[in-house]
N, C-alpha and C positions, 0 to 999 in steps of 0.2 A: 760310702754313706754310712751313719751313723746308726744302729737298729731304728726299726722303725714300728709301731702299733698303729695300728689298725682301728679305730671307735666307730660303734653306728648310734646314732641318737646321740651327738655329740653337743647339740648346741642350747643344752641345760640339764642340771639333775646330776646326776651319775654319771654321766660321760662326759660334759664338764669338767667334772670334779677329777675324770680318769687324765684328761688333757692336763691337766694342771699339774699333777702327780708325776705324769711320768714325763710332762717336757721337764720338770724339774730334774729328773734323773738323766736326761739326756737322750732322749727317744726322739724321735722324728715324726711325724703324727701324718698321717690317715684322717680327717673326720669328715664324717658322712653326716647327715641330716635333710631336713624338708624345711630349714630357715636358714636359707643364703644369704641372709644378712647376720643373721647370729654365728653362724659358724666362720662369716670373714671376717667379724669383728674380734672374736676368740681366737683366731690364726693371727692376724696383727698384733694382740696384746701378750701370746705366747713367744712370739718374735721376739718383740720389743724387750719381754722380760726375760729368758731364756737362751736368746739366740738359737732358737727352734726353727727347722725347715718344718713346714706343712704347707701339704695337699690339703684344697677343701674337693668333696664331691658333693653336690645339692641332687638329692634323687629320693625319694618314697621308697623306703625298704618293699612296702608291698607290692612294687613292680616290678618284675621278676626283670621284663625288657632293660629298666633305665639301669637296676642294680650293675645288671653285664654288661652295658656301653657302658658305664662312669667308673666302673670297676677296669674293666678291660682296658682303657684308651688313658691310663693313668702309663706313665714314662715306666721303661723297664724294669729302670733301679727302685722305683716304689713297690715293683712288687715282692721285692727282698724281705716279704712283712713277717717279723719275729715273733708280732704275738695280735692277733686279733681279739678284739672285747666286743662280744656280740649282747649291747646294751640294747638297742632300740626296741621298745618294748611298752604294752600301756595296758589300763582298764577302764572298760566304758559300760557305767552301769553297773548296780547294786542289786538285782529286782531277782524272785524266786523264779525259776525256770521256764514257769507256766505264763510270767507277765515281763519275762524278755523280751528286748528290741533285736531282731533278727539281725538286721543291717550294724550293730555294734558287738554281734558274732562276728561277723564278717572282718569287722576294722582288726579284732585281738585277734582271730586266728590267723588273718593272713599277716600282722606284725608280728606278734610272739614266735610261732611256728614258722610259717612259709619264710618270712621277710630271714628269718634267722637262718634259713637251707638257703636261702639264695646268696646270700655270702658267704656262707661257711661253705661251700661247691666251690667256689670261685678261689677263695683263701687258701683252701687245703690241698687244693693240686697245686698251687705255688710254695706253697712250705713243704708238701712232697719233692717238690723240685728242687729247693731249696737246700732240703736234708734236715729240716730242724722247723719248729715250730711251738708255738703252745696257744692253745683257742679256748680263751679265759667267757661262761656263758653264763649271761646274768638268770637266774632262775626266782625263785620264790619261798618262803616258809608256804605260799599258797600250793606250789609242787609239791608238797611235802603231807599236806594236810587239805582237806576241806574244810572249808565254814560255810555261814546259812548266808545261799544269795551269791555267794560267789560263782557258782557252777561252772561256767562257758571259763573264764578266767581261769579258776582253779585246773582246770582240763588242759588250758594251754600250756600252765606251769608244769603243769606233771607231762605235758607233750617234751617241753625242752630239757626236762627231768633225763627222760631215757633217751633225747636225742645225746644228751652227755655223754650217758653210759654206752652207747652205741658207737659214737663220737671214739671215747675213748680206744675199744676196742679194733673199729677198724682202722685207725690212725696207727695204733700202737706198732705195727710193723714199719713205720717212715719216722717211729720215735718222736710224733710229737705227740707234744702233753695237751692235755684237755681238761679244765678244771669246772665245777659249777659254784658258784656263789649266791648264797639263798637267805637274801634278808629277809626280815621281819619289816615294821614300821621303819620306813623312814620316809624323811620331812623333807620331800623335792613340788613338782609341780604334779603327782604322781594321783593325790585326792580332788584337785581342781578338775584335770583330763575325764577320771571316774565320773564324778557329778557335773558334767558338762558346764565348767565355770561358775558352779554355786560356789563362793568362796568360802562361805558361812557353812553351809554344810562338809565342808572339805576339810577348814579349821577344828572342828568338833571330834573327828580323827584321832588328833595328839593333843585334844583337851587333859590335864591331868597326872603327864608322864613325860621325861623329855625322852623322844625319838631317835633314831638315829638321822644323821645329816648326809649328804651327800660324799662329804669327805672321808666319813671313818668308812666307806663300803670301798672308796678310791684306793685307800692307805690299805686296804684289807688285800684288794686286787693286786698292788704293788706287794705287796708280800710274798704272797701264792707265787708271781711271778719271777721274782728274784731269788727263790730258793735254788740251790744245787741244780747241777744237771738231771741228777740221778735222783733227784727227788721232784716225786708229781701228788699236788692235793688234789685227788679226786671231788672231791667236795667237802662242802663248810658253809655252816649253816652262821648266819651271825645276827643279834638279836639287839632290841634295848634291854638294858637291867630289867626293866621294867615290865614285859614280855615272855613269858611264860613259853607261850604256841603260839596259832593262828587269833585267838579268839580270847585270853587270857592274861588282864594287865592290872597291875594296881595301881591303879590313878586314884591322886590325891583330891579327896574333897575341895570344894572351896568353903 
């Protein structure tokens, strides 16, 4: 079989965008999601245009249960997996610390953090066995930095921040690589999830400044990952023009 990658949150956004990317390169895909219709409709149109083999797994990263059965009962030769992309990930809620909804802690720490050890556990004893690996982990300029009203979110980014650098470190003796990837704005389904389908409010976002999209963070991942053996980016942060930090843009009047 032909390498194969591994995506969680595959059936929009950035993982998407990673499918698209690397069946073109000729990878054999992995994708996981909580929309078994999206994710088989994206496996058939990978097919059709790529001649791409893919697994779909429909399961809640937040479940640590379903993650190990649909993980686990996947054919041997899938678990050959070259490069894991631990995308699934969200924010819910904008609100100062004190006028948080408790229960959309709950949803980003157990997707950001938990959801992302529940398969990176499972991944990295098969690429230990394997002898070879790289576990490419979607992080944040929110890991990087605080802004106002972020808090719980901000916290999860900086949680997968050092599970990187940890990542790194105990991996490093089975020689694989572990890289973080830490956008700024971009323009997925990413401000809709936050404002629980305000769309209006979501738009207002990347009023002003054109964002990054889905595909330059794809084309970035495919980068990181096609360098030399002997060459690992620990982390890279990637931004719009536009985008200064977390908090700092020059958007154009109207």
């Amino acid at each position: 079989m032909d390498k194969i990658a591994l995506i969680t949150g595959a059936s929009s956004g950035i993982g998407e965008a990673c499918a698209h990317v690397f069946a073109r390169e000729g990878y054999n895909l992995i994708l996981t999601g909580r929309q078994a219709d999206k994710l088989e409709n994206l496996a058939n149109a990978l097919n059709i245009q790529f001649n791409t083999e893919v697994a779909v797994a429909n399961f809640d990263i937040r479940n640590k249960a379903a993650v190990q059965q649909n993980l686990e009962k996947l054919p041997e030769a899938w678990k050959k997996v070259d490069v894991l992309i631990n995308n699934a990930g969200l924010s819910k809620g904008l609100e100062p610390i004190n006028l948080g909804n408790p229960d959309d802690w709950d949803v980003m720490i157990d997707t950001n953090i938990k959801g992302l050890l529940y398969a990176s556990k499972i991944v990295s004893n098969w690429m230990i066995a394997n002898g070879s690996g790289h576990i490419v982990n979607l992080g944040s300029i929110a890991g990087k930095e605080v802004y106002p009203n972020g808090n719980v979110y901000c916290a999860t980014k900086y949680a997968v921040d050092a599970l990187n650098k940890a990542m790194r470190i105990d991996l490093l003796p089975h020689g694989i690589k572990v890289t973080a990837i830490n956008p700024g704005a971009v323009e997925t389904n990413f401000s809709n999830i936050r404002f629980s389908g305000d769309t209006e409010r979501a738009k207002k976002v990347y009023e002003g400044f054109t964002p990054l999209v889905a595909a330059d963070i794809a084309e970035t991942i495919w980068f990181v990952v096609s360098r030399p053996a002997h060459v690992n980016i620990n982390d890279l942060t990637i931004m719009p023009t536009a985008q200064a930090n977390g908090v700092t843009f020059a958007r154009k009047q109207e």
